[in-house]
C-alpha positions in Angstrom: 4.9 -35.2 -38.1 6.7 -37.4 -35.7 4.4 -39.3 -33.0 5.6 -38.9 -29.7 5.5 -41.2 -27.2 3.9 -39.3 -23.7 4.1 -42.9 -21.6 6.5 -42.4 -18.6 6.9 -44.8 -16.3 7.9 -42.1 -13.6 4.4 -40.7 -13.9 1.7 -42.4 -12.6 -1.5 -42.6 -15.0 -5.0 -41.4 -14.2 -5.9 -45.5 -15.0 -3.1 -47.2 -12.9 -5.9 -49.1 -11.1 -7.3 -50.4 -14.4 -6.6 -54.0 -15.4 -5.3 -54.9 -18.8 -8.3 -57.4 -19.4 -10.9 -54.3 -18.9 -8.9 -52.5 -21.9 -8.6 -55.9 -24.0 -12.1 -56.3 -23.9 -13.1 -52.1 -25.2 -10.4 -53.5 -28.1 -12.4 -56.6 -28.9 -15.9 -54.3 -28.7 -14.6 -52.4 -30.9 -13.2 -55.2 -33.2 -16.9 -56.4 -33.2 -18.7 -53.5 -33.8 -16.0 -52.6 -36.8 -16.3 -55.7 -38.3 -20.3 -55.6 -38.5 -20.4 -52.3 -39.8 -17.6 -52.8 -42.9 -19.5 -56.1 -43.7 -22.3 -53.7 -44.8 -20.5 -50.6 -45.4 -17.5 -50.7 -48.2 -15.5 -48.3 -49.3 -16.1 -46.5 -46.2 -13.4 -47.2 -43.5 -12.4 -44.0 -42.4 -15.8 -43.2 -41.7 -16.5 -46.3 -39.9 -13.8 -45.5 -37.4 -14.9 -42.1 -37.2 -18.3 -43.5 -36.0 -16.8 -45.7 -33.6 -14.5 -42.9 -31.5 -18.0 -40.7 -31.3 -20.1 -44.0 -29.5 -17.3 -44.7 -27.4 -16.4 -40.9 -26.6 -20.2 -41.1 -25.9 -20.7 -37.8 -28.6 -22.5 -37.5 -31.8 -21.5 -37.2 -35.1 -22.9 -34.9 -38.2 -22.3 -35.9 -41.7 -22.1 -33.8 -44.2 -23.4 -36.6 -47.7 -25.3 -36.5 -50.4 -28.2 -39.0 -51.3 -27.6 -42.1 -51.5 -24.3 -42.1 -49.8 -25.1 -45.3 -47.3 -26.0 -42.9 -44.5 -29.1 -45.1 -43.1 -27.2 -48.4 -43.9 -24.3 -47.2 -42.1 -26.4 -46.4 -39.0 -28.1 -49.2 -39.0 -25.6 -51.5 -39.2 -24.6 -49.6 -35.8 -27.3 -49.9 -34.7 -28.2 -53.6 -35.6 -24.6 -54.8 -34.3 -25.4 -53.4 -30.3 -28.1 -55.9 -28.3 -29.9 -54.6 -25.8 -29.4 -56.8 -22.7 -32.0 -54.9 -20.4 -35.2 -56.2 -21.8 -36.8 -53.7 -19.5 -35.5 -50.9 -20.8 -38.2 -50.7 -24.2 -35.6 -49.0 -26.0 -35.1 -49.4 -29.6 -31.6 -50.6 -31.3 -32.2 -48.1 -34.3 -34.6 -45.3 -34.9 -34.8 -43.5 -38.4 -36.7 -39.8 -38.2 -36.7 -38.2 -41.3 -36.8 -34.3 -40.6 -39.0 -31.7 -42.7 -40.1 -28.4 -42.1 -43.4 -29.1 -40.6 -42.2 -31.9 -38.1 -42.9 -30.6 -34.3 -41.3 -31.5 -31.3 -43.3 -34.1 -30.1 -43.2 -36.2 -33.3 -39.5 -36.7 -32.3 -39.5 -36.5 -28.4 -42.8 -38.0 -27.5 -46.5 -37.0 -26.8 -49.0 -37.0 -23.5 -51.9 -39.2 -24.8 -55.3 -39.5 -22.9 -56.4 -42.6 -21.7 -60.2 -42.5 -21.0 -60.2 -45.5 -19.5 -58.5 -44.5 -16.9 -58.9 -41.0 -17.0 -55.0 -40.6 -16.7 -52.2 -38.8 -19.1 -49.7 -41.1 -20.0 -46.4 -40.9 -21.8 -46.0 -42.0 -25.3 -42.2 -42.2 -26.4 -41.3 -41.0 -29.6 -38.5 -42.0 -31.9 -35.6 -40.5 -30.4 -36.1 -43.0 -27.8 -33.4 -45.6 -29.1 -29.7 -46.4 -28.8 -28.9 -45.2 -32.4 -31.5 -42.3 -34.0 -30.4 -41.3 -37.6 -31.3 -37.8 -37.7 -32.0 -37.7 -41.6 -31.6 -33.7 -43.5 -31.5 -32.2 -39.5 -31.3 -29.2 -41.2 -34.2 -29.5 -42.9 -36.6 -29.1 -39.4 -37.3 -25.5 -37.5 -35.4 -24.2 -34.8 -38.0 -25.7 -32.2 -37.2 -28.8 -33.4 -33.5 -28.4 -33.4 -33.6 -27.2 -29.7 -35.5 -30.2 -28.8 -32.9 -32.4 -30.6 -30.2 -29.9 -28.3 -31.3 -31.3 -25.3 -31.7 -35.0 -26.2 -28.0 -34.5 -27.1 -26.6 -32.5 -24.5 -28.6 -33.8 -21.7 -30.0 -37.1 -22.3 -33.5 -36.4 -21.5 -36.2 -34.6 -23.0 -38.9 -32.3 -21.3 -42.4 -32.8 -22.3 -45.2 -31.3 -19.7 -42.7 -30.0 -17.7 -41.7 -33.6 -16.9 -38.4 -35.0 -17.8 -37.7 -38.3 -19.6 -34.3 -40.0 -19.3 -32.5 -41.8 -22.6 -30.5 -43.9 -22.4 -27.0 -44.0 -21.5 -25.6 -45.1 -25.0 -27.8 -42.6 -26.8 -26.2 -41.7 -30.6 -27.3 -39.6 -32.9 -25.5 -39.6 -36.3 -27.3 -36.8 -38.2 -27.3 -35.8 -41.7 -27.4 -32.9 -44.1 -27.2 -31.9 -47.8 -24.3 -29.6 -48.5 -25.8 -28.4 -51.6 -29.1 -28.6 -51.5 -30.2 -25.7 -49.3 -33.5 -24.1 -50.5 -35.8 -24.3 -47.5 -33.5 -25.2 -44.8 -32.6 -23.6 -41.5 -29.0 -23.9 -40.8 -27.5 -25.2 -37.6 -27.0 -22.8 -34.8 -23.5 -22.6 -33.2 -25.4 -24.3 -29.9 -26.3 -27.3 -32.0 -23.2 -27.6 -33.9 -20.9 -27.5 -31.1 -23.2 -30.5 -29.4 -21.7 -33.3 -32.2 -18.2 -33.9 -31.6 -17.3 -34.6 -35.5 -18.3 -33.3 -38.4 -17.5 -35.3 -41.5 -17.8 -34.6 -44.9 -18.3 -37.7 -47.1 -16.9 -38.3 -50.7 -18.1 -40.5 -53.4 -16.6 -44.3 -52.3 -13.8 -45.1 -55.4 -14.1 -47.2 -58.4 -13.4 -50.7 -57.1 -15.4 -50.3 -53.9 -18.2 -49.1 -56.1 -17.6 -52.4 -57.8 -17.8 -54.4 -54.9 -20.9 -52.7 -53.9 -22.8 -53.7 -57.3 -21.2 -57.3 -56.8 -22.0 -58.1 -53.0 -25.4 -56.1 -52.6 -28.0 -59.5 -52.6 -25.2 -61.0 -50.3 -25.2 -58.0 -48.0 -28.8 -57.7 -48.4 -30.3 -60.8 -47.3 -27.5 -62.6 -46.2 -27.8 -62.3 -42.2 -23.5 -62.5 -40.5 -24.2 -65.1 -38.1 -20.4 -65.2 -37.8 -20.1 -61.9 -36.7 -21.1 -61.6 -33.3 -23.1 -58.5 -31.9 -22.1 -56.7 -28.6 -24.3 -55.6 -26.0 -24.8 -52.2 -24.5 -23.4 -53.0 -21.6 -20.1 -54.3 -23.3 -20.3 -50.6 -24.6 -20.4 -48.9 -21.5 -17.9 -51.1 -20.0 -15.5 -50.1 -22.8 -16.3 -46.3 -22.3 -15.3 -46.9 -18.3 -12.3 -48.4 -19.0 -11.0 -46.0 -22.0 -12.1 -43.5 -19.6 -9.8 -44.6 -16.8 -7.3 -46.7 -18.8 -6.2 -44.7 -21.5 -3.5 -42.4 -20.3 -3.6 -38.5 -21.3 -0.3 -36.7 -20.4 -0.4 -32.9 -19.3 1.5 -31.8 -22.5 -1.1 -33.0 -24.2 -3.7 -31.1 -22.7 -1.0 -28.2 -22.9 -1.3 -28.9 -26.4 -4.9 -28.4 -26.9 -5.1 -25.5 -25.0 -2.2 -23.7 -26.9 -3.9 -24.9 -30.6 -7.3 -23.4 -28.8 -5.6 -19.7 -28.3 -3.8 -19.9 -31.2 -6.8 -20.7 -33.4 -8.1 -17.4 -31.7 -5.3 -14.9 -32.1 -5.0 -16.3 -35.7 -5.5 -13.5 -38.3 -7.8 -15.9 -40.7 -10.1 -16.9 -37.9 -12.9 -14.8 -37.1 -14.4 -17.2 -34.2 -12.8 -19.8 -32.7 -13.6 -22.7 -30.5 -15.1 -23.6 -27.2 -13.0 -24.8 -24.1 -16.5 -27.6 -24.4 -14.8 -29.0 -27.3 -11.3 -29.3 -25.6 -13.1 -30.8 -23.3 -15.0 -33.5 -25.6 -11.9 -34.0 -27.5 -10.2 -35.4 -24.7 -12.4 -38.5 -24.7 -12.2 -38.9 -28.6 -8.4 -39.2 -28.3 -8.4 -41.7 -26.3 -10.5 -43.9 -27.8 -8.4 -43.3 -30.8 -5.1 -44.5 -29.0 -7.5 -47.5 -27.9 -8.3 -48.3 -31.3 -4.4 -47.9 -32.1 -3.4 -49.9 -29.8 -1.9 -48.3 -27.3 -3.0 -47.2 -23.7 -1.6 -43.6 -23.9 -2.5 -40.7 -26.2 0.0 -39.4 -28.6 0.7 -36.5 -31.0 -0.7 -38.8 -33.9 -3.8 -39.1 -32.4 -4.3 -35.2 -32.3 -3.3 -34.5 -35.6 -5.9 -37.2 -37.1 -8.5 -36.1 -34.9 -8.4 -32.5 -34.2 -9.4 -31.1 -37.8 -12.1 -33.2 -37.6 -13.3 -31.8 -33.6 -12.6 -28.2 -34.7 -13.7 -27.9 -38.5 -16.9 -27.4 -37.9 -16.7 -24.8 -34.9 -14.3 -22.2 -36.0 -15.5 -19.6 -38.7 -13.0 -18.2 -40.8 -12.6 -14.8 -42.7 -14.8 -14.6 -45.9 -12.8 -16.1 -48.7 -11.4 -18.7 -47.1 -13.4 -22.1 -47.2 -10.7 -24.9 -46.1 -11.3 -24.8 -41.7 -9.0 -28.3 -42.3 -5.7 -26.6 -43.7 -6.4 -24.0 -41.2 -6.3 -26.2 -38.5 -3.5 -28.2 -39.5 -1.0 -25.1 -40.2 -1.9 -23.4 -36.9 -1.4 -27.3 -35.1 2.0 -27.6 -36.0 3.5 -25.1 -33.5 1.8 -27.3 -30.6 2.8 -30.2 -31.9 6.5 -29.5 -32.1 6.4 -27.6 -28.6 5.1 -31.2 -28.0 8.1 -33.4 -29.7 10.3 -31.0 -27.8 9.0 -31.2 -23.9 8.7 -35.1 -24.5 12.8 -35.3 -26.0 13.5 -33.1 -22.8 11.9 -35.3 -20.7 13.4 -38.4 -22.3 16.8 -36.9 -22.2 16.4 -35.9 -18.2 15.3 -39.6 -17.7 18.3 -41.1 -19.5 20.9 -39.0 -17.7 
């Protein structure tokens, strides 16, 4: 589909007061973290970028593997290439929990623990206090668990006692689950899916990155990059201010959502269609996107890479259909040409 270009001079942006050098250093964050991860991580770029939009749209992602995929290397290479510069903080970089059925709540949130020395209650923090948590077989834990995880990822805090506990800003969960091993799992609810912001379903890497992964494992292994340079969370959180504010998001394209939204909808092969919360977390995502193409405006390209990958995962289609992705992309091309068209009338207004 042709990309069109939404960047008119006439209309003032939503970021006209930030600088260039704010958005040239959430490009070179991103460069960083990037080039840490693939040094780790081959045959797996897409994936990788995928990653990236989700930590700097500040949402989470849910991938869909099988064993032995790279799943925990790829987080923790996220999580290794961020360095915490608040040495107050006591937050981890990385945090593995492995979910079963008999985990509980407080072996992921935390626990009140007695101290008889002092006769007082204190709180201990459990694993999902840390910048990156890899939320291994989610599926795999009870509902109580899974509405404990809803809350750490919707609200950034997590209630124990009846007192609340703050995470941190930057907190990412990339979770996991087997598509098809399923004996003894308890699938996501709606609620919990529609908290990560992509869903992506992993394929096995091709022959000559498998290769190179059989020739570069001792390198990668015990090699540590002192040439790649880390970022620190507050780089991170600078670059999601100033994609927030500099990355430029015409009206059409909000149009555009909302018309794909109804038409998802009213669409015969549809049975449920998606939240106006994930036309809302989208808008983030596409911008970084148009960050991490280089340009400071979102485009029509950016929505038809991203989009399927938003909305797969929250729409439920009509039994017999099992392809969300070719639904999404047949229903997105009426917005998207509604799209070409408003931005060649505007152009031709202008030139006149």
């Amino acid at each position: 589909m042709r990309s069109t270009n939404l960047e008119d001079p006439r209309e003032i942006r939503d970021a006209a007061d930030v600088s260039a050098p704010a958005l040239e250093a959430a490009r070179d964050a991103v460069a960083k973290l990037r080039a840490r991860m693939a040094a780790q991580i081959i045959g797996r770029d897409e994936v990788i970028d995928l990653i990236l939009v989700a930590l700097l749209a500040d949402g989470h992602v849910l991938l869909e593997d099988f064993p032995g995929s790279g799943k925990t290397t790829l987080a923790k290479a996220l999580g290794d290439a961020i360095v915490d510069d608040e040495t107050e903080s006591g937050f981890a970089a990385f945090r593995r929990i492995q979910f079963t059925p008999d985990l509980l709540p407080s072996d992921v949130t935390g626990v009140s623990v007695f101290d008889a020395g002092t006769s007082v209650f204190y709180f201990r923090r459990g694993p999902i206090f840390a910048h990156v948590v890899l939320a291994d077989e989610i599926n795999r834990t009870s509902p109580k668990v899974q509405a404990a995880m809803l809350e750490a990822m919707g609200e950034k805090q997590v209630s124990v006692d009846n007192e609340t506990h703050p995470l941190d800003a930057l907190f990412f969960v990339i979770a996991t689950q087997n598509p098809l091993d399923l004996a003894g799992t308890y699938p996501l609810p709606v609620a919990q899916l529609d908290r990560f912001l992509f869903k992506v379903r992993m394929h096995h890497i091709d022959r000559a990155a498998e290769l190179e992964v059989l020739d570069t494992y001792r390198e990668r292994r015990d090699t540590e990059r002192a040439d790649l340079p880390r970022v620190t969370r507050s780089a991170v959180l600078a670059a999601r201010r100033a994609i927030d504010t500099g990355i430029a998001i015409h009206p059409a394209i909000k149009e555009a959502l909302v018309d794909l939204a109804m038409a998802l909808r009213d669409d015969e092969r549809v049975l449920q269609g998606n939240s106006t919360r994930s036309l809302v977390l989208s808008l983030p995502a596409l911008q970084v996107r148009a960050l991490m193409e280089g340009r400071d405006f979102v485009s029509s390209e950016d929505l038809e890479v991203l989009m399927p990958r938003v909305l797969g995962h929250r729409i439920e289609l009509v039994p017999g259909l099992n392809d969300p992705d070719e639904v999404i992309a047949d229903v997105l091309r009426g917005p998207l040409d509604r799209l070409a068209a408003s931005t060649l009338a505007r152009e031709s207004a202008l030139g006149a």
